[in-house]
N, C-alpha and C positions, 0 to 999 in steps of 0.2 A: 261133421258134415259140411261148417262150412269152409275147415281149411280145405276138403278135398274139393268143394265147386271151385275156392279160387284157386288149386294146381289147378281142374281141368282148363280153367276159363285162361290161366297163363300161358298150357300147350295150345290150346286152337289158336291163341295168338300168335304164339310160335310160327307154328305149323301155318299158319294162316300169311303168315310173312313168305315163309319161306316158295310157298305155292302160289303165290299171286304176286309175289314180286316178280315187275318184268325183266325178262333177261334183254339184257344189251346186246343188240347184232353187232357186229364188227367188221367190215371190207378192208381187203387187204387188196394193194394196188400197185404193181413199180413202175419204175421206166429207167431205161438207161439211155443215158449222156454220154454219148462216145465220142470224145476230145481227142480221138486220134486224126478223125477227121478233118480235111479230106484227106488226105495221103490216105489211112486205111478207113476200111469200113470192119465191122465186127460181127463175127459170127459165131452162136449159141449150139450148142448141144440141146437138144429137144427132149431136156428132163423136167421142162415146167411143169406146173399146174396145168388144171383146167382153165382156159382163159375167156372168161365173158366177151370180152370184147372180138371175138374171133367168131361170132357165132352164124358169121354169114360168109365164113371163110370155107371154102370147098379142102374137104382131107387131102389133097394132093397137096397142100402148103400145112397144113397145120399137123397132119402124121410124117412130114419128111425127117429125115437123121438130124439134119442139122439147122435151123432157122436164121433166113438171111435178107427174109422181105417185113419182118417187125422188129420191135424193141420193147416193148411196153406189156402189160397183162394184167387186167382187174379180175382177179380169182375169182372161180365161178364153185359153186352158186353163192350166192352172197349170204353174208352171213359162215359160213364156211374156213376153218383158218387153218392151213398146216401148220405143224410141228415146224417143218423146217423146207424154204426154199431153197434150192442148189440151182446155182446159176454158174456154170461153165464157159468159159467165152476166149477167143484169140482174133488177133488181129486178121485179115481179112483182107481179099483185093476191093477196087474199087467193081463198079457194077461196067463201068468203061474196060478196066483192067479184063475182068472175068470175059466180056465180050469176044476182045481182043481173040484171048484162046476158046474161048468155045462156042462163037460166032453168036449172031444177035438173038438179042431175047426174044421170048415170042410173048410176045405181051399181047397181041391180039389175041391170042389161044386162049391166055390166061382171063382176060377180059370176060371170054364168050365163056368158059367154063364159069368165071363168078356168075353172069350172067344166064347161065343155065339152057343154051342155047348151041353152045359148042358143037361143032362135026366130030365123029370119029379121027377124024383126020387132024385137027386142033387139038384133040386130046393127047393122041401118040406125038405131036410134032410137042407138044410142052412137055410130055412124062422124059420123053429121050431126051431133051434138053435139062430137065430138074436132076434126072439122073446121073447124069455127064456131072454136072454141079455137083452133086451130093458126093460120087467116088472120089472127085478133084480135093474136094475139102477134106476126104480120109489121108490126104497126103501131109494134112498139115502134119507138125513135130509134135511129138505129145510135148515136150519141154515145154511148147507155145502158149497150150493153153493153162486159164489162168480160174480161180475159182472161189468165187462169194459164198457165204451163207446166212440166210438170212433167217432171223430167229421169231416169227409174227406171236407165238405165245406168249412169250416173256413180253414183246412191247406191249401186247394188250396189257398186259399186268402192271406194267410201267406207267403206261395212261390211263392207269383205270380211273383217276379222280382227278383228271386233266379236259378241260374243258377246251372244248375243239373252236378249231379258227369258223370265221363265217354264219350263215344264219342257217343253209339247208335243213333239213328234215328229220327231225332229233328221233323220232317215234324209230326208223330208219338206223339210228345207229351211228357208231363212230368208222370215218373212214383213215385206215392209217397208211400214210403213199412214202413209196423209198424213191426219193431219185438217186440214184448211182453214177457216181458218175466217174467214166473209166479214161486217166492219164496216158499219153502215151511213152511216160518214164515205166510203165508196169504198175504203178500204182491205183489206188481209188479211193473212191471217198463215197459216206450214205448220209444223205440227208432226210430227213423223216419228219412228215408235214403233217399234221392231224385235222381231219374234218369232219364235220359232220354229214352225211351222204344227202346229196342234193334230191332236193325232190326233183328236180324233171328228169332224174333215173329212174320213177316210179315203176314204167316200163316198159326199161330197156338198160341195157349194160351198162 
């Protein structure tokens, strides 16, 4: 009788670990450093994530083919961690360049659509301009573009018992940031920063 109380009393310990221990949230975060700059600018295939920080971003930029007004992306929702990010990218005109041939931006359009205020007439005058953009960029060479992957599973696993830079908000979890930064000999480089997620993201992205 009482070898069996001390199993049970060893299982609810167990079991008692294993259910009340907190799991670690994780944010996964990049950015790219494009050192081709200025001569070119860079432009992504729109196979990202979902990206928090885009949450006030109107779909007409954030569902386009190809992204060419950000660089950056704190995966959303937080806590949340793909298997694997694919980041596709080639060199790119400048925003002067793209002008040149497809005459000026309409950044007012864009403006008043962030700002939810837009005419009919600012809508169609930015969609026929994004779209002019978007076919132009199917011209690029496929030979051009060039292709990262980034592995956030395996680095949690890497840092599981690596204590993160700074003071932020431990309860919040570790944040793990790639900065990538793209040569213009074709190469790159990832540097991987570890933090702990700040508290005045409490909320907000």
């Amino acid at each position: 009788m009482k070898i069996k109380l001390i199993i049970m009393s060893s299982l609810f310990i167990l079991n008692g670990c294993q259910v009340t221990a907190p799991i670690m949230k994780n944010r996964i975060n990049f950015e790219m450093d494009n050192k081709y700059w200025p001569v070119y600018s860079i432009v992504y295939k729109n196979n990202w994530p979902e990206c928090g920080n885009l949450s006030g971003t109107p779909d007409v930029i954030k569902k386009q083919r190809y992204i060419t007004t950000y660089s950056s992306c704190k995966v959303s929702p937080e806590g949340y961690v793909p298997e694997q990010i694919i980041i596709e990218y080639a060199p790119w005109l400048t925003m002067e360049q793209v002008q040149t041939i497809l005459g000026e931006y309409p950044q007012k359009a864009l403006s008043d659509i962030v700002l939810g205020f837009a005419t009919e007439k600012e809508k169609n005058e930015f969609n026929m301009w994004n779209i002019k953009q978007q076919d132009f960029i199917e011209k690029i060479p496929v030979t051009a573009w060039k292709r990262i992957v980034l592995t956030p599973l395996k680095d949690i696993e890497k840092y599981k018992y690596q204590v993160p830079e700074g003071k932020g908000n431990r309860s919040r979890g570790k944040n793990i940031h790639y900065i990538i930064s793209l040569s213009p000999d074709g190469s790159y480089s990832i540097e991987t920063k570890l933090y702990w997620v700040q508290k005045y993201q409490l909320n907000w992205n």
